[in-house]
C-alpha positions in Angstrom: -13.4 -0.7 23.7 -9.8 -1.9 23.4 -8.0 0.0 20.5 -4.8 0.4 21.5 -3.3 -2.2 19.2 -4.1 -5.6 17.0 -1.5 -7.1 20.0 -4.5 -6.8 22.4 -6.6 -9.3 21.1 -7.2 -12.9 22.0 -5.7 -15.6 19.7 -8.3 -17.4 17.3 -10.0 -20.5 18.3 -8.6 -22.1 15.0 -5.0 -21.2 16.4 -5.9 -22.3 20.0 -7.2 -25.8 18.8 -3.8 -25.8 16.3 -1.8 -25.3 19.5 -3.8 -28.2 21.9 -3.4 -30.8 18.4 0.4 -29.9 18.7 0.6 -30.5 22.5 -0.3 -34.6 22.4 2.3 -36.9 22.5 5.9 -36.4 21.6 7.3 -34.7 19.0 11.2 -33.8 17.4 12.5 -30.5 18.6 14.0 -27.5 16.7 11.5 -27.8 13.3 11.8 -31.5 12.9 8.7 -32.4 13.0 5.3 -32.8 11.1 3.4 -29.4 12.2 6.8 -27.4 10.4 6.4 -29.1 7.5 2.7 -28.8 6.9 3.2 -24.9 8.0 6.3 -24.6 5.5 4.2 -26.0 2.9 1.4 -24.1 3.3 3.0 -20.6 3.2 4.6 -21.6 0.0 1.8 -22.5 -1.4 -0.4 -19.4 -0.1 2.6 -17.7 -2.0 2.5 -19.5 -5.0 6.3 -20.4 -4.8 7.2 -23.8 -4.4 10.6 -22.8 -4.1 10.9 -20.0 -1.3 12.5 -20.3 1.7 10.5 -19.7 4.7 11.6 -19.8 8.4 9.7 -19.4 11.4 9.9 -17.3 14.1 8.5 -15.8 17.0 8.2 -12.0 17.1 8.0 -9.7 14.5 11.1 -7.3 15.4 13.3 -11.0 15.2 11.8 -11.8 11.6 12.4 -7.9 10.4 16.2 -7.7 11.8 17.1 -11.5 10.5 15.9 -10.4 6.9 17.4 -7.6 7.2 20.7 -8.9 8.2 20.5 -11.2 5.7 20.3 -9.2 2.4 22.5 -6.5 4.3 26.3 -6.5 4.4 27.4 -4.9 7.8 29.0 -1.9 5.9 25.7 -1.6 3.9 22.8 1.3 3.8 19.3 0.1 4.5 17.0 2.3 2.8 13.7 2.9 5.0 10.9 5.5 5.3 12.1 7.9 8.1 9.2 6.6 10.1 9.2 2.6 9.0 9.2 0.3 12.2 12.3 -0.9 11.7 13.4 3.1 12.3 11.1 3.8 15.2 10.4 0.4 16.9 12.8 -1.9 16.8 15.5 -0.7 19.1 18.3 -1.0 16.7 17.5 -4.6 16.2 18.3 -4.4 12.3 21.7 -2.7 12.9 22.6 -5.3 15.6 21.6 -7.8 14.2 23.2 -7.2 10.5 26.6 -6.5 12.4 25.8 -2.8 11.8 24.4 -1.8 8.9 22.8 1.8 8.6 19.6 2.5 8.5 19.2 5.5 5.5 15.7 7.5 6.5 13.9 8.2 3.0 11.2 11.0 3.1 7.7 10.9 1.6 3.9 11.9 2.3 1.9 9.4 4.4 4.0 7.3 5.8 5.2 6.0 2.1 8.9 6.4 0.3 8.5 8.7 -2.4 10.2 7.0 -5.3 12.5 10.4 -5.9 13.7 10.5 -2.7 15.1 6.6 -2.5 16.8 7.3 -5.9 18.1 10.6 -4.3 19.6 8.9 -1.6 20.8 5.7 -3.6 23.1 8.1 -5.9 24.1 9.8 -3.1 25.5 7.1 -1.3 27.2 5.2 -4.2 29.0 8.1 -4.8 30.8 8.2 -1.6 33.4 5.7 -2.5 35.3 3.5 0.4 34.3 6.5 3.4 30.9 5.6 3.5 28.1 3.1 3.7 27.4 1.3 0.6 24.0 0.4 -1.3 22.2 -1.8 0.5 19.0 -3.6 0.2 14.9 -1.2 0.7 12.3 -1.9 3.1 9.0 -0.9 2.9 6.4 -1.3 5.4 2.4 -2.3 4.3 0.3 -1.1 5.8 2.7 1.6 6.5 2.9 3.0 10.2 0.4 5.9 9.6 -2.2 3.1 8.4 -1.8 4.2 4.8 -1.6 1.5 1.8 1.3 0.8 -0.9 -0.9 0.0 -4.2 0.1 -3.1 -6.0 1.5 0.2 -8.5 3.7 1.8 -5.8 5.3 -1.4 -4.5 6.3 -1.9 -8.2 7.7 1.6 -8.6 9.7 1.0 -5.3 11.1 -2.5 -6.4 11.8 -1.5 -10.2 13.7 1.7 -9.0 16.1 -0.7 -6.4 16.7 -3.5 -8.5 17.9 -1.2 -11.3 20.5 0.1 -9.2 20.8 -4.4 -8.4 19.4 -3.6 -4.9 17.1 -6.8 -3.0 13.8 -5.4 -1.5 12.2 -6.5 1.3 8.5 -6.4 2.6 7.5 -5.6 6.6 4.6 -7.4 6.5 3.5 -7.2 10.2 0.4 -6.2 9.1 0.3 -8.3 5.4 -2.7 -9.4 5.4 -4.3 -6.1 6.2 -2.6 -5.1 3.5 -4.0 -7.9 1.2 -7.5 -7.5 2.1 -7.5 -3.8 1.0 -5.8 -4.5 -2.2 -7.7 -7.6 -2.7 -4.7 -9.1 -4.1 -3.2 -12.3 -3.6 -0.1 -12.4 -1.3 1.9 -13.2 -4.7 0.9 -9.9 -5.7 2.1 -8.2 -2.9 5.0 -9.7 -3.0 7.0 -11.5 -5.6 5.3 -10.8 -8.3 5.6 -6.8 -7.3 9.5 -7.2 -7.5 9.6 -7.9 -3.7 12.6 -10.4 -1.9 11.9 -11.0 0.9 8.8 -10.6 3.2 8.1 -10.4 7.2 4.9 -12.1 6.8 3.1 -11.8 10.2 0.6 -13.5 12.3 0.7 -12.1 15.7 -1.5 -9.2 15.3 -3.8 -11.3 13.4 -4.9 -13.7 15.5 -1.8 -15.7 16.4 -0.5 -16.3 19.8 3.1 -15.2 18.6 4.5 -16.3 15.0 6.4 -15.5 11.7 7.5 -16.5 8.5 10.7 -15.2 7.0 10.0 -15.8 3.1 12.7 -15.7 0.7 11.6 -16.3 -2.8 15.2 -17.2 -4.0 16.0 -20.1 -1.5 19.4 -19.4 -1.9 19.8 -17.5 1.4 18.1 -20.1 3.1 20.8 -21.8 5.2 22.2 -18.4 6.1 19.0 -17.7 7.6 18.7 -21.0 9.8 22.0 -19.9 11.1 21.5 -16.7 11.8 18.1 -17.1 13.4 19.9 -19.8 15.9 22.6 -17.4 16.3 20.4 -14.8 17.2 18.5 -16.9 20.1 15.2 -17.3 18.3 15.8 -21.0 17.0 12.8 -22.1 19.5 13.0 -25.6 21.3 9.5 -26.7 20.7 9.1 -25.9 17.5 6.0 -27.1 16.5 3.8 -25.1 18.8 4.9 -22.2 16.2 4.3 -24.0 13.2 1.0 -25.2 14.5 -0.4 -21.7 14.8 1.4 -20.6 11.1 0.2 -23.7 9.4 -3.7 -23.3 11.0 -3.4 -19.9 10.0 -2.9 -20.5 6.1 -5.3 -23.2 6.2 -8.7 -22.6 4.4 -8.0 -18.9 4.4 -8.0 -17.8 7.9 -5.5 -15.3 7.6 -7.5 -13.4 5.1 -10.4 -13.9 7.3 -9.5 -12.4 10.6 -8.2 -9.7 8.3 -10.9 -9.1 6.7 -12.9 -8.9 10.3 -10.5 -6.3 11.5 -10.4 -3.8 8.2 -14.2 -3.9 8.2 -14.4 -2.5 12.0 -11.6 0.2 11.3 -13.9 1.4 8.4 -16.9 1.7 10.6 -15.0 3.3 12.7 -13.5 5.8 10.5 -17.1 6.5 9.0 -18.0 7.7 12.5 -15.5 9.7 13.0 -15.8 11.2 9.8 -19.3 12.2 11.0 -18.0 13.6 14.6 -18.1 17.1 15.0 -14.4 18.5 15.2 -12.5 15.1 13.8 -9.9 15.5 11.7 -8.8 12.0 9.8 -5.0 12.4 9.5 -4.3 10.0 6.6 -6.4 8.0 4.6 -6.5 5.0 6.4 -6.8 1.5 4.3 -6.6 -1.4 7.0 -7.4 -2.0 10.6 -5.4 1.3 11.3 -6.3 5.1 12.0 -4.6 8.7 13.2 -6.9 10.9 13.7 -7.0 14.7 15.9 -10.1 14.9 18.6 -11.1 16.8 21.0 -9.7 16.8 24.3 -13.3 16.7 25.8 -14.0 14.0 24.0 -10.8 12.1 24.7 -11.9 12.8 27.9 -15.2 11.3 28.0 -14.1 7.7 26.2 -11.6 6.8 28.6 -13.3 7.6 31.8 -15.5 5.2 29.9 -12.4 2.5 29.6 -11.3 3.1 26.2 -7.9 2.0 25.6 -6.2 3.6 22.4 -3.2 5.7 22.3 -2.2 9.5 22.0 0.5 11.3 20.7 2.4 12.3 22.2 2.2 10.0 25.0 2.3 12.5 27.8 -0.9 14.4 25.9 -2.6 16.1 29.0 -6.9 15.9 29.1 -6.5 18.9 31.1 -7.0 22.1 29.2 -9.6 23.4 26.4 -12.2 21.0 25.8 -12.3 21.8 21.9 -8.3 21.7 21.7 -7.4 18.7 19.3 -5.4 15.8 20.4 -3.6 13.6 17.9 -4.2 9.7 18.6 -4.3 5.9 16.8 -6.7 3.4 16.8 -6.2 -0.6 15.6 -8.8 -3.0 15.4 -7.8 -6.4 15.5 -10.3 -9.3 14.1 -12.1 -10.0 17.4 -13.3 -6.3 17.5 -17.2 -6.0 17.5 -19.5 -3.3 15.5 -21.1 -2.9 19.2 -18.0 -1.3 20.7 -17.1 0.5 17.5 -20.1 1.9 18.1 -20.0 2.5 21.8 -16.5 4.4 21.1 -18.5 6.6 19.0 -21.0 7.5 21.3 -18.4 8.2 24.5 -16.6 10.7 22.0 -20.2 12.3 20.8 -21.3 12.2 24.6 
């Protein structure tokens, strides 16, 4: 009953045998080699543009703050959702890493930038002249933190409003494919063809052991990018044990596979809790990703059992009123089972 994140799970087989095939013999270090050109390949061609550039590396906070700090001048505003990752999670990294750029906190319901309030903020920061930050490029996270979902219609709303004001966009896919398998969309429809940049387009927390892409769909920012991802100590030595697991994973649809696996267990779980006496779902939820409110007595009862999810806040007590709610997330991830969806369930019913 592990539900504390898509980062618990095991890797895939299909990325495990990727990695052993990469391990025998010798191979040239730093990218040169077959396994990053077969992966390169084969995100561009899962994106339907030949022409992108598209970098690998090996956690997703590095792939956020090197887009980032690519489409960002240091004396730039980066317009996120006050809650984005790149706000809550990342430690600064987009600020260091852009040479310290500002992160501007946007408002709207569900974890989602309300389109009024990014063009609120835009004018208001153009008008400040040489004393403040100027207008930088807009991130957007899908599936959002909250594990709410950016229709193919709001992404465009997002990326017409920025561009008019000659703004790039970017896309914190950490969770893309999630994304893609509730829309059932192509990634070029989340992406470029929605007026989006640049992507993070993640594979750790679906099914990889630890891997990447950076995809810009202009390649003109590509050698900027090598540089800045060796500069930032993420140009890795053996390359090709990272573009094994990328190029396995956009082989023959994998990526929409394990996806698909881990959206279909977060909607059974979500029907079950719809059903529990005293639930409360916070958002709608769209992926592999749920807030909800129970009670503390049930709370209670699914981790004496060994459930591992999280609450909020962290230091939530399980002492006190057995019918007082408790605010918590649960992830699935593609290895997740119906059987301990369903074991969950019965721990909270008792």
């Amino acid at each position: 009953m592990m539900f504390a994140s898509d980062n618990m799970g095991p890797a895939a087989p299909e990325i495990m045998e990727a990695v052993m095939r990469a391990n025998q013999g010798h191979h040239m270090p730093y990218g040169a080699d077959a396994f990053t050109d077969g992966a390169v390949q084969g995100v561009r061609d899962l994106f339907e543009a030949p022409q992108a550039a598209v970098h690998l590396i090996s956690t997703g906070t590095a792939a956020n703050a090197v887009a980032l700090a690519t489409l960002a001048n240091p004396w730039d505003a980066i317009f996120v959702h006050r809650i984005a990752h790149a706000e809550e999670d990342e430690c600064g990294a987009p600020e260091l890493f852009s040479g310290g750029a500002k992160l501007t906190l946007i408002d709207g319901p569900d974890g989602k930038m309300d389109p009024a309030a990014l063009r609120a903020a835009i004018l208001l920061t153009a008008d400040r002249g040489v004393r403040g930050v100027q207008c930088g490029p807009v991130s957007i996270t899908n599936i959002t933190e909250v594990g709410t979902l950016y229709s193919l219609e709001e992404i465009r709303a997002i990326t017409d409003l920025a561009h008019s004001f000659g703004l790039k966009t970017h896309l914190d896919g950490a969770r893309f494919a999630n994304a893609c398998a509730a829309l059932n969309c192509t990634p070029a429809e989340m992406s470029w063809k929605a007026g989006i940049d640049a992507v993070s387009f993640g594979g750790t927390k679906n099914g990889c052991i630890g891997v990447e892409a950076i995809i810009f769909f202009d390649p003109a920012k590509s050698w900027e990018i090598e540089l800045r991802r060796k500069r930032g100590a993420h140009l890795a030595s053996k390359f090709r044990f990272l573009s094994a697991q990328m190029q396995a994973y956009v082989t023959d649809g994998l990526w929409l596979r394990l996806a698909e696996a881990a959206n279909a267990r977060c909607a059974e779980l979500v029907a079950g809790l719809r059903d529990l006496p005293g639930a409360v779902i916070e958002a709608e939820p769209a992926g592999n990703m749920v807030f909800a409110h129970l009670p503390r007595a049930a709370h209670r009862r699914a981790m004496a059992a060994g459930a591992k999810y999280y609450l909020f806040p962290a230091d939530s007590s399980l002492d006190g009123p057995d019918d007082a709610l408790i605010r918590c997330r649960f992830v699935t991830d593609w290895s997740c089972t119906p059987q301990s969806v369903q074991d969950l369930l019965a721990h909270f019913r008792g």
